[in-house]
Structure formats: C-alpha cells, structure tokens
C-alpha positions as CSV (number, residue, x, y, z in Angstrom):
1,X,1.9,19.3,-19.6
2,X,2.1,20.4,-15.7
3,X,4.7,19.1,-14.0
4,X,4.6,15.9,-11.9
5,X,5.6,16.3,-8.3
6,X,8.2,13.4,-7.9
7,X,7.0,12.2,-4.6
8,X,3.7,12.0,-5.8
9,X,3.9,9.6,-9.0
10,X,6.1,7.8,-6.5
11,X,3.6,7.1,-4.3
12,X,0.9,6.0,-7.3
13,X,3.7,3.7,-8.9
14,X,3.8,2.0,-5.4
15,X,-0.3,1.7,-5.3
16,X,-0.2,-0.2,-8.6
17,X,2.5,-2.3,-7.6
18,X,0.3,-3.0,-4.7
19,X,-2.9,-3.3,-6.6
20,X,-1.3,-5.5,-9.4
21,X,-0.1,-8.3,-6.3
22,X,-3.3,-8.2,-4.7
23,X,-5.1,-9.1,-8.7
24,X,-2.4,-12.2,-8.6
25,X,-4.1,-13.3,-4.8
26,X,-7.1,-12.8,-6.2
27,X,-7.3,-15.4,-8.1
28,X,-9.7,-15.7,-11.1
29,X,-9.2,-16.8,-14.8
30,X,-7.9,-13.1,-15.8
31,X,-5.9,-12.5,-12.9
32,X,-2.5,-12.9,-14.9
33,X,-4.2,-10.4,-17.3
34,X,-4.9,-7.9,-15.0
35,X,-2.0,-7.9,-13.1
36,X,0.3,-7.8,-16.5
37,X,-1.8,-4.8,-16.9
38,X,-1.6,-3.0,-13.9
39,X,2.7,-3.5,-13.3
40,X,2.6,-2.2,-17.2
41,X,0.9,0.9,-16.5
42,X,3.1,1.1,-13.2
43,X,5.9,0.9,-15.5
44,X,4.9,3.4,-17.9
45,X,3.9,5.8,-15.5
46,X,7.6,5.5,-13.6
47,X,9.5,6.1,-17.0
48,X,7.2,8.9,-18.2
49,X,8.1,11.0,-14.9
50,X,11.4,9.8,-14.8
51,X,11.2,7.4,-12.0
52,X,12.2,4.5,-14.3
53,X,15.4,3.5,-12.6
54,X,14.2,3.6,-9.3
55,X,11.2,1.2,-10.0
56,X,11.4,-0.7,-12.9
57,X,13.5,-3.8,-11.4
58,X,10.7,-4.2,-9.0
59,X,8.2,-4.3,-11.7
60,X,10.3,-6.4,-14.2
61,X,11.0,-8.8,-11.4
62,X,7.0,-9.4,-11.1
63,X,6.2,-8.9,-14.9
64,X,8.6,-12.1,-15.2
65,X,7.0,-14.3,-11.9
66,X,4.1,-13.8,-14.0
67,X,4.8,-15.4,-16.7
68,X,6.5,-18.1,-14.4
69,X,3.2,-18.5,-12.8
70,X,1.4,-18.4,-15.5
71,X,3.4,-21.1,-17.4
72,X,3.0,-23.6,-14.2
73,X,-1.1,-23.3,-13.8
C-alpha cells in the first residue's frame, strides 16, 4: 500500500467532518443516517493513517450529538 502523505488525509478527514455537518443542516428523513456515515468513514480513515488521536474526539463528540438529536426529533 503507498504511503499516505499526513497532511493530506488530514485535510480529507476535515472535508468529511465538514460534509457530515452540512448532511445534519440539511435536513431530510436520512440525514442522521448519512451523517453517522460520513463522521464514521472520517473516523476510519484518521485511525487507518494514524491520525486517530488527533481527530477522533471531534468526531466522537458529533457521533454522540447525533444520537442526542436523533433521540429528541
């Protein structure tokens, strides 16, 4: 597997974290759904490069305002 330039998996992690908040605003009946989606595969991409640390208590934090949110619609 080529290696991942750092800086660069950085910046995608921070796109999905982006995209995954703008799904929430959205609205929609799958917005939940597709924002669950998109933070996970932010997640997975942060720990598979080794980024995990650095990101994954911004992504927790919104994985578990989801299912806040979700619980009060």
């Amino acid at each position: 597997m080529p290696e991942i330039d750092p800086d660069v998996a950085a910046e995608r992690i921070r796109k999905l974290i982006i995209v995954g908040d703008n799904r929430l605003k959205q609205g929609g009946d799958d917005k939940y759904a597709k924002a669950r989606g998109t933070y996970e595969q932010a997640l997975r991409m942060a720990e598979d490069v080794g980024l995990g640390e650095r990101f994954r208590p911004f992504i927790e934090r919104r994985l578990q305002s989801i299912e806040q949110l979700h619980s009060e619609a």
